[in-house]
N, C-alpha and C positions, 0 to 999 in steps of 0.2 A: 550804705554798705560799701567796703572797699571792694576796687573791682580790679586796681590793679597796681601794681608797683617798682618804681624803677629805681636801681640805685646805681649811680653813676660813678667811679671811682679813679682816679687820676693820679699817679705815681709820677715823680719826678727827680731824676738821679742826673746828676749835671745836665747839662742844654739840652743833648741830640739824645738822651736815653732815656725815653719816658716811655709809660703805659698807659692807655685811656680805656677802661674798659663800662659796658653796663651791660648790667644784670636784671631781666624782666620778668618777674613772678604777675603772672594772667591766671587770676582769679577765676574770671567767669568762662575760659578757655581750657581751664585745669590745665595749666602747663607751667616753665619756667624755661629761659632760654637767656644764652647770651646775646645783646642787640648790636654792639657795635666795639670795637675795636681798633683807635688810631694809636700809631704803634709810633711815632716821628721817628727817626729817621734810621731804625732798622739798627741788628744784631751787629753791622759790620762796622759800627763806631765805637764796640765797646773795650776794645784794646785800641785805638787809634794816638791816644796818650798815655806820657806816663801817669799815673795813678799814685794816690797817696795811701791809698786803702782799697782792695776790690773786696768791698762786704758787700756791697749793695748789686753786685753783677749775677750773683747767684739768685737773689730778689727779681730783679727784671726778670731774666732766666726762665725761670719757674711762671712768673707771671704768665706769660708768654704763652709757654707749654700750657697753661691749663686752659685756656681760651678753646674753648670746644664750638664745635654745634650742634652738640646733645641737646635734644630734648627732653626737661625734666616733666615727666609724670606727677598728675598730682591727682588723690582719691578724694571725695568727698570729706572721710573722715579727716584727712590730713589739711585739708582745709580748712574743716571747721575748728580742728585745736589748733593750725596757727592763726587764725582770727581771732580765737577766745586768749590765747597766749600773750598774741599783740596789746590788747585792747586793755590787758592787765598789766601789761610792759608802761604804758602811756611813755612811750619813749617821746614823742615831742611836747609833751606837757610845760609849759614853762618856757620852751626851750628860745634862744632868738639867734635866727638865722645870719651868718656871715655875708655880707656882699662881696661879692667876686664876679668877675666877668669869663666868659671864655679866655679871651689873652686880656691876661693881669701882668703889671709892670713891675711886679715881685710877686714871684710867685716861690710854695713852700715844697715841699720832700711828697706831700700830701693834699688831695682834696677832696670831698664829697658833696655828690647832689641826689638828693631822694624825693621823690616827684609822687604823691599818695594820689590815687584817682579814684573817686567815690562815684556813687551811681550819677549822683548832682554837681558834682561840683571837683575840684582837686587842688592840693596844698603842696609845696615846692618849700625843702628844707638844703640848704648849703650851707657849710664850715670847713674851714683850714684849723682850728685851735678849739675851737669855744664848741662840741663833743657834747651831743644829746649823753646825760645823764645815764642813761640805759643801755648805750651801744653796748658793748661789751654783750650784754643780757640779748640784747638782738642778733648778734652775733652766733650764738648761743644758740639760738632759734632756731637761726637759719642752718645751723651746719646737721642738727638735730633732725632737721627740713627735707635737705639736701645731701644729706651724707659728703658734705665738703664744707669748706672753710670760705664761705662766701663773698665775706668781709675782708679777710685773710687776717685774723685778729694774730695768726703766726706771726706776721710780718712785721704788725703794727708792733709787735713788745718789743723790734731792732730800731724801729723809727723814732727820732726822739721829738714825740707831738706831748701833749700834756696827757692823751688816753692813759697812758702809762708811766709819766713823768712827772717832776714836777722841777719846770726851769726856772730858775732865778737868775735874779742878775748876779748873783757870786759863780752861779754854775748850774749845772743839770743833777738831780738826785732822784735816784727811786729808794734803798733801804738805808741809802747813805750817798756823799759826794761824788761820782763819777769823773776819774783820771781822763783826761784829755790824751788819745792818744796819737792821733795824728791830724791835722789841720791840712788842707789847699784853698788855693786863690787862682781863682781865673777873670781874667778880663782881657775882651779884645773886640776889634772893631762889628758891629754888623751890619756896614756898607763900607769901602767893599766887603764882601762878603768873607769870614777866618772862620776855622774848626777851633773851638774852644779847647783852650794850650794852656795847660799852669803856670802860673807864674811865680808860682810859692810852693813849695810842698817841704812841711814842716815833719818831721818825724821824732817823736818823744820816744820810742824804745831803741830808732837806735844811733837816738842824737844827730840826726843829721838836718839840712838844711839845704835843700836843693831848688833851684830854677833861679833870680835874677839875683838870688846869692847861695854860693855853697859855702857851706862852713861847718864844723864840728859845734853841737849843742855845748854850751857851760850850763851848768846849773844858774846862772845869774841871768844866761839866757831863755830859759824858761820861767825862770821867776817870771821876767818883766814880760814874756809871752803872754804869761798867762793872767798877770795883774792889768792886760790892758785889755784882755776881751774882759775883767770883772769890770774895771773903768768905766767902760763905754756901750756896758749893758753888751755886749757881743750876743749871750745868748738868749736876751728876748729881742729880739729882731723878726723873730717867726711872728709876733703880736702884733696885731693891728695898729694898736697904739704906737710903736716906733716907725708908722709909715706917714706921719702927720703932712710931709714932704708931697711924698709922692700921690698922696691923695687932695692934695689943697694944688696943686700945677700940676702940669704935664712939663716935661724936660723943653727947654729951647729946640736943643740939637734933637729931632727925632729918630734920623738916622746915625745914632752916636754910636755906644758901646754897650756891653751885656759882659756880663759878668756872675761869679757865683761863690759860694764860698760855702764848703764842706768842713766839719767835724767830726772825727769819729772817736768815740768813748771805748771806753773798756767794756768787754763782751759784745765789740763790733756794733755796738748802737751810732747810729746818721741821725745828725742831724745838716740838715742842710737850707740852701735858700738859695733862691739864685734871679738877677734881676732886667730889664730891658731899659738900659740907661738912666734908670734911676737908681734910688739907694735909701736904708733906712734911714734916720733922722740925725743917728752918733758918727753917720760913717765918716763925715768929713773930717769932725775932731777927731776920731782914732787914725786917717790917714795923714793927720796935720803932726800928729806928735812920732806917727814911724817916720815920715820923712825928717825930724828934726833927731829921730834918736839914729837912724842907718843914713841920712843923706841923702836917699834914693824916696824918688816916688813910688811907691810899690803899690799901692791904691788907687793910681793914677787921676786925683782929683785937679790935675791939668785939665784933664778933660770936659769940666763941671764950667759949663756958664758962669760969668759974676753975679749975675741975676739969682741963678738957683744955689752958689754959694750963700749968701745971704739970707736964703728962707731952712738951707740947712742951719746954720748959724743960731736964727734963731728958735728953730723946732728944736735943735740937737741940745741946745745951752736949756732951755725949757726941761728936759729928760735928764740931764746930766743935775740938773738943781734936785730931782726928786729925791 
């Protein structure tokens, strides 16, 4: 019998703005409660730079604010229909768990960990992408549960994970392609120690072009904007599979650089990603052909060991063949 349930959830809005929260439904204690709370590095970084978008400030925000220490009430009867509920859910039926670590060296917009504890025994489920089939329905559950939005499945339809998308390497679509509306780049050192500073902030509605170039948008320059994140796979980068890199070595330089890189879609959809001296598998080739088309390193793959160039090379040329 289950006796108790944890679900762990992890938001991730550039470097210093993240929410770690979990949520503990106690079965055999008939209650629910929030367990823990790391918040990195507090409210007061979240204007600390310029911004290419602030969709995602209202997101944190809120997150924040709903962090209680209510204790939820639970009846017998409401027990026993969310057991009978679940159990018809089979939400991890099939399902196969993502590896992740506490600190991952790309990490995504998004993470979850759900820890099931049975009277004998207990089962440990994580994903960044790859979304037990049923969440949504579990979701559903829980708010029906809890007269709240547990999962915050509100939030999840602004995020662009696959729950509610579907990414390709040409772009992101739900009923149709989804317009690129504004893009940032960050990267800077993390020893010594820098507040993460854009370096890019690209804006499609009002053609602009600001941080280590300002300029007025042409239409020729968004074409080739946009024809070099379909290139180089830009937007499957959240995929396990574009980390072949970062999961076969660890970086030379430990103490090197971090960096992140934001998208925002039309109707304020993020997707994001952001990483700790490493990089997905295309990044080199996409920062090899900007520096050849603007002259400027703007990807800063100066930074990149020869050693770890070369395993980009050949991970990156391996994805680009598919």
């Amino acid at each position: 019998m289950i006796e108790k349930i944890e679900i762990t959830q992890r938001f991730n809005f550039k470097r210093l703005n993240r929410h770690y929260e979990c949520f503990t439904i106690d079965l055999v204690n008939k209650n629910a409660y929030y367990k823990i709370s790391e918040r990195g590095s507090g409210d007061k970084f979240i204007q600390e730079n310029p911004l290419c978008d602030d969709s995602w400030v209202g997101i944190l925000v809120d997150l924040r604010r709903n962090m209680t220490s209510k204790i939820y009430k639970l009846t017998d009867t409401q027990i026993d229909k969310f057991l009978h509920d679940y159990e018809d859910l089979k939400l991890f039926k099939d399902f196969e768990s993502e590896d992740f670590s506490y600190f991952e060296k790309i990490e995504l917009i998004y993470s979850c960990q759900v820890i099931v504890y049975s009277t004998d025994n207990y089962e440990e489920y994580t994903f960044k992408t790859n979304y037990p089939a049923n969440w949504i329905g579990f979701g559903e559950i829980l708010k029906d549960l809890f007269d709240f939005d547990v999962l915050h499945l509100n939030y999840q339809r602004q995020l662009v994970t696959p729950l509610y998308y579907d990414i390709r390497k040409d772009g992101v679509y739900m009923n149709h392609k989804l317009n690129v509306k504004a893009i940032e780049f960050g990267h800077y050192q993390a020893y010594p120690y820098e507040l993460p500073n854009p370096r890019l902030i690209i804006n499609f509605e009002r053609n602009t072009v600001d941080g280590y170039i300002e300029k007025e948008l042409t239409d020729n320059d968004k074409d080739l904007i946009l024809n070099l994140l379909e290139k180089y796979h830009v937007y499957m980068w959240i995929f396990d599979e574009y980390h072949t890199k970062s999961n076969t070595r660890d970086p030379d330089d430990l103490e090197g650089y971090e960096w992140y890189l934001e998208l925002v879609f039309e109707n304020n959809s993020i997707w994001h990603i952001f990483g700790y001296n490493d990089y997905p598998d295309t990044y080199v080739e996409l920062a090899r052909e900007i520096l050849k088309v603007t002259g400027m390193d703007l990807l800063e793959i100066n930074t990149i060991s020869s050693n770890d160039l070369k395993l980009f090379e050949k991970f990156g040329g391996e994805k680009l063949l598919d």
